[in-house]
C-alpha positions in Angstrom: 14.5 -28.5 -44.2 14.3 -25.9 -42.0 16.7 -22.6 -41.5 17.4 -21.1 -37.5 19.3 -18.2 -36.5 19.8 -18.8 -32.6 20.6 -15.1 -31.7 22.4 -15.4 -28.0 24.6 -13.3 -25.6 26.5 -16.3 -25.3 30.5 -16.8 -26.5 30.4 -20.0 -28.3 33.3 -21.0 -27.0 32.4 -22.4 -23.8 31.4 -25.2 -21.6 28.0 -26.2 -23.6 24.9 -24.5 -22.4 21.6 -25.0 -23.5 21.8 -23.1 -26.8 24.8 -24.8 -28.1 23.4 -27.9 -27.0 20.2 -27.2 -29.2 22.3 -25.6 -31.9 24.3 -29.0 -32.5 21.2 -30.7 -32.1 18.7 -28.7 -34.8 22.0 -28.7 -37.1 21.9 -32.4 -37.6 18.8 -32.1 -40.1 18.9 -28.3 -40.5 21.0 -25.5 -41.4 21.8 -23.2 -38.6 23.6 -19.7 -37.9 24.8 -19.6 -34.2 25.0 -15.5 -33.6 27.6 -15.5 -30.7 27.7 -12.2 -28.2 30.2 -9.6 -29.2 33.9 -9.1 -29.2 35.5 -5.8 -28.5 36.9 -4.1 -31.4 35.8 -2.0 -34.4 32.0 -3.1 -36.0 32.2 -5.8 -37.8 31.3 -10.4 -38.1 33.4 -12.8 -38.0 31.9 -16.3 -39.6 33.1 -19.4 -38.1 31.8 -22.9 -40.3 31.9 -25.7 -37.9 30.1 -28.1 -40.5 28.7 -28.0 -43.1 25.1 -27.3 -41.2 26.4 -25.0 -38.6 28.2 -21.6 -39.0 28.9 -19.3 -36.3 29.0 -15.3 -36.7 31.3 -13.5 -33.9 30.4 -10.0 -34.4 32.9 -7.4 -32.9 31.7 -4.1 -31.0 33.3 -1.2 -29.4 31.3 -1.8 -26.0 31.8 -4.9 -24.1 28.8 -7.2 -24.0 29.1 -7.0 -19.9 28.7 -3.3 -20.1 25.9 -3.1 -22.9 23.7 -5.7 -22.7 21.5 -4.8 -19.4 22.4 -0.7 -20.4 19.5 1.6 -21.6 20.1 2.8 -25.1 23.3 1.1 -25.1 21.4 -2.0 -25.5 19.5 -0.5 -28.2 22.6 0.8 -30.2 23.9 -2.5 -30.5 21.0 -4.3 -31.7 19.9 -1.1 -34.0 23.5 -1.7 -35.8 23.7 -5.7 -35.9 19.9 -6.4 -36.7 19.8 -4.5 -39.9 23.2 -6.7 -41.2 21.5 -9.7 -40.2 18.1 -8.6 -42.3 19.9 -8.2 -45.3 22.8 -11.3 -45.3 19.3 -13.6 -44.5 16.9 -11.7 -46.3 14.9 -13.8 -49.1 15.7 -16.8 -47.0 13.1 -19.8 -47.0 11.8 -21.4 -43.5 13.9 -18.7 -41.6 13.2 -19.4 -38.0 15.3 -17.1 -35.4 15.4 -18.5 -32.4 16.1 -15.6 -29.6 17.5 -16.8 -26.4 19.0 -13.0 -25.3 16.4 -11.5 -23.1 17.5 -7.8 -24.0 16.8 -8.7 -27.8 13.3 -7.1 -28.2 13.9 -5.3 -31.0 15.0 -8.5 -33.2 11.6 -9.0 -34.1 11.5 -5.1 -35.8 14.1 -6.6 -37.9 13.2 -10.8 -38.7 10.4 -12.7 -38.6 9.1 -15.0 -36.8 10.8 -15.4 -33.6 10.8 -17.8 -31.3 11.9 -16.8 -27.4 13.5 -19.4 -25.5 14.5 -19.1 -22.2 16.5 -21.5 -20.0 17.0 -19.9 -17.1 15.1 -16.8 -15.0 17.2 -14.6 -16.2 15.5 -11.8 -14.2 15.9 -13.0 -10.5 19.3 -15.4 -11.2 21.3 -12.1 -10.5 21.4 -9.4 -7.9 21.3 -6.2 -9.9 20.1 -2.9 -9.3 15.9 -2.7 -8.9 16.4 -0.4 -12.0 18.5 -2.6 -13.9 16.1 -5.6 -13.0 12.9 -3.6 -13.9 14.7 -2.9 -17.2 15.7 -6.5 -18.2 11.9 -7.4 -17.1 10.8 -5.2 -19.7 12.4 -6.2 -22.2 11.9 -9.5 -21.4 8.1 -9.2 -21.4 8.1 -7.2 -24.6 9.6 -10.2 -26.4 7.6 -12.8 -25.1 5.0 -10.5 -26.1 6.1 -9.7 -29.8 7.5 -13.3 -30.6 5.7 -15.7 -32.4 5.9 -18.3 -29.7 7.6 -18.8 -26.5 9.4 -21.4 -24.9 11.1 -22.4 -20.9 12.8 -25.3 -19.8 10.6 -24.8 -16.6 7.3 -25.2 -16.3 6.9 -22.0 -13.7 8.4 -19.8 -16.4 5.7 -21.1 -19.2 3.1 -20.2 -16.5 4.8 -16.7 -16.2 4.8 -16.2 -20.2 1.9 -17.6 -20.5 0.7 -13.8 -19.3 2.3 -12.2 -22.8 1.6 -15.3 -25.4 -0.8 -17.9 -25.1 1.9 -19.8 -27.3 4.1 -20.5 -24.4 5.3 -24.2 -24.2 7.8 -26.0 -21.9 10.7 -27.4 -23.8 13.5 -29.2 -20.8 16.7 -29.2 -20.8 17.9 -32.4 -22.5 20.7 -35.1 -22.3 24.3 -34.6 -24.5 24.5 -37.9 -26.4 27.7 -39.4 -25.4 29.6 -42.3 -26.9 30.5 -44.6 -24.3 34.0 -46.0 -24.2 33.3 -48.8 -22.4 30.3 -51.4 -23.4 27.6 -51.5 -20.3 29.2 -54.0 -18.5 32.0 -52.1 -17.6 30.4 -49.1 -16.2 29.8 -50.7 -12.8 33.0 -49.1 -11.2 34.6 -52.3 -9.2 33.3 -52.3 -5.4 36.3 -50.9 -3.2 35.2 -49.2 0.1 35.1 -46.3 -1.2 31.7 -44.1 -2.9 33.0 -41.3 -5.6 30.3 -39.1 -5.7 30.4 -36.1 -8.5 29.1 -32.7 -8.9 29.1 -31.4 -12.2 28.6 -27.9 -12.8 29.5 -24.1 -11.7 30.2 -24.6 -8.2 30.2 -21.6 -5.9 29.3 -21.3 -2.1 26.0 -18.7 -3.1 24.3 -21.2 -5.2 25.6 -24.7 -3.7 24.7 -25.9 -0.4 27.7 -25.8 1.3 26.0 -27.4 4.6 24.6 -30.1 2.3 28.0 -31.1 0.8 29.3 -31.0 4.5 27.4 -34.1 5.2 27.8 -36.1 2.4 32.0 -36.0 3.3 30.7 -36.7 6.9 30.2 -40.5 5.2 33.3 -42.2 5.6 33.5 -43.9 2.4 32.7 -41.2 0.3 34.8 -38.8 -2.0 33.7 -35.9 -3.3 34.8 -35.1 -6.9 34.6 -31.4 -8.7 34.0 -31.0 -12.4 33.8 -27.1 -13.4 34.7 -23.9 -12.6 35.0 -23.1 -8.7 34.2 -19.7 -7.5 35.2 -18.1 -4.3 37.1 -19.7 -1.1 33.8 -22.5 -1.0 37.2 -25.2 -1.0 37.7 -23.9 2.3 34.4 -24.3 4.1 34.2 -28.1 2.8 35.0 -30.4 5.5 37.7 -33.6 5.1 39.5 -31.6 2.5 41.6 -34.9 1.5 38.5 -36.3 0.0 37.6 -33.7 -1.6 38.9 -33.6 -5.6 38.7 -30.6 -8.1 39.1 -32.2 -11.5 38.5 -28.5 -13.5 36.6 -28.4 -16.5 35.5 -31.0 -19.0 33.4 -31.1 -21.9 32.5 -34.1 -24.7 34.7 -37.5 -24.3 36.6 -36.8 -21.8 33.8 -35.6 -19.1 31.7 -39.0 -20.4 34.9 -40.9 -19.3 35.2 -39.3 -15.9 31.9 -39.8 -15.3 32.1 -43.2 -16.1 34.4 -43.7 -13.6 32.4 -42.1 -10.9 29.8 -44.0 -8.4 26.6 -41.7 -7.7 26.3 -38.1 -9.2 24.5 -35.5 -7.5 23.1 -32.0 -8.3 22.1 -30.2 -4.8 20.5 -26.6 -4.7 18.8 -24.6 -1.9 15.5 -25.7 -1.7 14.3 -22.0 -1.6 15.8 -20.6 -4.6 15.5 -17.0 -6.1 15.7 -18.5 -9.7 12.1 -19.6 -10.5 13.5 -21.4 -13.5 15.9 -23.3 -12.0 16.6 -27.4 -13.7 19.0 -29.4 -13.0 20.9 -29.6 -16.8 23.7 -31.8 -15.4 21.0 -34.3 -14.3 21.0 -35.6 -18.3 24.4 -35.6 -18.7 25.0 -37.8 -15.7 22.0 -40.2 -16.7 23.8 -40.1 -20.3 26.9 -41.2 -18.6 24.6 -44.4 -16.5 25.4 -42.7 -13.7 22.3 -42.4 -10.5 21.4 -39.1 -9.8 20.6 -37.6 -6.8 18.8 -34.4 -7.0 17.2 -31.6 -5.1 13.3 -32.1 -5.1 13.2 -28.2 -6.9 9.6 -26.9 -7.7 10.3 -27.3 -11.9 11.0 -31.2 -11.5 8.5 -32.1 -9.4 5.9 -33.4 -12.3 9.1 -35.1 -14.0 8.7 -39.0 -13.0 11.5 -41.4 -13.7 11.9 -44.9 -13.3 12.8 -46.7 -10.4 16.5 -46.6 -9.8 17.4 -43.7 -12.2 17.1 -40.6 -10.2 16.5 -39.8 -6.8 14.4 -36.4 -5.6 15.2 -35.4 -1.9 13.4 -33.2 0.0 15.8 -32.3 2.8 19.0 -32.6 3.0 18.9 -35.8 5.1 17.2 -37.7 2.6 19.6 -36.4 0.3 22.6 -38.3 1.7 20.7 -41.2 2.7 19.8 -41.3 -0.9 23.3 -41.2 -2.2 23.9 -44.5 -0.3 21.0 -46.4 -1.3 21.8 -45.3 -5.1 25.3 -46.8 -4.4 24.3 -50.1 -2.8 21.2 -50.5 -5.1 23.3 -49.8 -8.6 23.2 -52.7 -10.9 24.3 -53.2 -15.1 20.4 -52.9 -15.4 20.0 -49.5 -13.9 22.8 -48.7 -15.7 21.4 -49.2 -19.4 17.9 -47.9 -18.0 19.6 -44.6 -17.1 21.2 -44.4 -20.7 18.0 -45.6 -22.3 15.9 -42.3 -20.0 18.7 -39.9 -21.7 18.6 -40.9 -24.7 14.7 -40.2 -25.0 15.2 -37.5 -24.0 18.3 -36.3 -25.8 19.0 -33.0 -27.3 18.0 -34.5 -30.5 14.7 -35.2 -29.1 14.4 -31.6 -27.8 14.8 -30.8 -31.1 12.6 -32.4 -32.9 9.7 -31.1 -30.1 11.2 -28.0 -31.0 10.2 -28.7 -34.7 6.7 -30.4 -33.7 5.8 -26.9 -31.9 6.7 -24.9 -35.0 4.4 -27.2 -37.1 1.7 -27.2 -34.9 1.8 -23.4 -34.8 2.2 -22.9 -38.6 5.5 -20.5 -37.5 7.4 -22.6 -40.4 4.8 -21.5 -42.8 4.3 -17.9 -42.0 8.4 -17.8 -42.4 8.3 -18.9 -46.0 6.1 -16.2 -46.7 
């Protein structure tokens, strides 16, 4: 059995992102310590045990993590105070593995040993900051990838671009939430009734979501257009047919898998032409987890993904995109439906973590930690 510290910039409670999905997932045969951003308030940790695998330490700063984290020598200060508690509550620790997923963490290695980077996201271009602020994150960044034992993306163009720092830069996707199903298979099939509900799952703003897209799939008479997530901005009022248009706010675990369930085609549309080089569709899984047929944007990172036949559709315009909705509709079957679930489930979370522990092997990090 192995040990992880995840060290993030990520509140843990939340909608799921990749590092609590991979935190629940490495805790099922492991024991792991889910570091959480910081509070405001006086120094100090909070420890939360969510099992008896997975504990989660809060700690409490008097700078807000907003503020800090992409700040000169502020970002420093923090991790010069928090590292050295974390050295010492882990020290003498067998199979330690932190596992940093905070790209302004470059000291951590100073501190621990070995660390692995992962990043899910390009966490350099997603953002419009300042060119200094950017050329600052991009250093520290970079001397990360550089320092860490091994790297890892969930997109192949960001392995390429570490790749540059450490040869031992490997992909590791994005994977499905394993849902239980309330239904048995044959129930899925939502019941044929003129109408198509089509779902997007996700943080839904008019920057990042093809508003012009999403304008001609309501142009389709039958369909409905249904909204899990937070919803930025006024994009409510550039959508078209309004009265088919559902906002069903945020879900997470059961009930999400239930609303899904109930949905006909799910869809996860981007600008083809996107700033963010490492840019996958995560809610793909969780609607292929749900049986649901997914109809995606043909984005650069997906491109050497193949899927069977019937589970998810890659357009290249947005044309194709709406056709595609339709023929997932008229083409869905009980078949497709339990292929879909079978495609998430190899490649759930739990699969991405024991890739994750495969890599480690391979690369002798686990030894070098009980050193």
């Amino acid at each position: 059995m192995m040990e992880f510290i995840i060290y993030t910039n990520t509140i843990w409670d939340s909608p799921p992102r990749a590092r609590h999905q991979l935190a629940h997932a490495l805790s099922q045969n492991h024991k792991v310590t889910f570091i959480a951003s910081n509070e405001m308030g006086m120094p100090g940790l909070q420890t939360i045990k969510v099992n008896s695998r997975l504990e989660v330490i809060i700690p409490s700063f008097p700078l807000s993590k907003r503020f800090r984290y992409r700040t000169p020598l502020l970002n420093e200060g923090y991790q010069a105070w928090l590292f050295p508690i974390l050295k010492r509550k882990f020290k003498d620790r067998d199979n330690l593995i932190v596992i940093c997923t905070d790209f302004g963490g470059y000291l951590i290695n100073k501190f621990l040993s070995p660390v692995i980077y992962f990043a899910s996201d390009d966490y350099i271009n997603n953002v419009k900051v300042p060119a200094a602020v950017k050329a600052y994150t991009a250093y520290t960044q970079r001397k990360l990838i550089e320092k860490s034992m091994m790297a890892l993306a969930t997109a192949q163009t960001l392995v390429s671009d570490f790749k540059k720092y450490n040869k031992r830069s490997y992909e590791l996707p994005l994977g499905a939430p394993e849902f239980k199903m309330t239904h048995p298979n044959e129930n899925i099939l939502r019941k044929r009734d003129g109408k198509i509900k089509v779902v997007l799952l996700g943080f839904i703003d008019k920057i990042k979501t093809p508003v012009a897209l999403l304008n001609k799939i309501l142009a389709i008479d039958q369909i409905h257009l249904y909204l899990i997530g937070p919803i930025k901005g006024d994009i409510l009022e550039l959508l078209h047919h309004g009265n088919k248009v559902h906002s069903l706010g945020i879900q997470t675990g059961q009930a999400l898998s239930e609303t899904l369930q109930d949905m006909d085609v799910s869809i996860a549309p981007y600008y083809m032409e996107d700033t963010n080089t490492g840019r996958t569709p995560n809610k793909m899984w969780q609607y292929l987890a749900a049986g649901k047929p997914a109809v995606i944007t043909n984005l650069p990172n997906v491109r050497h993904w193949e899927f069977p036949e019937g589970t998810v559709y890659k357009a290249n315009t947005d044309d194709e995109f709406v056709e595609m909705i339709v023929n997932a509709y008229d083409a869905d079957s009980q078949e497709l439906i339990g292929d879909r679930m079978k495609l998430a489930k190899e490649n759930s979370w739990g699969k991405r973590a024991e890739l994750l522990v495969k890599l480690i092997r391979e690369n002798h990090i686990g030894n070098e930690a009980g050193k």
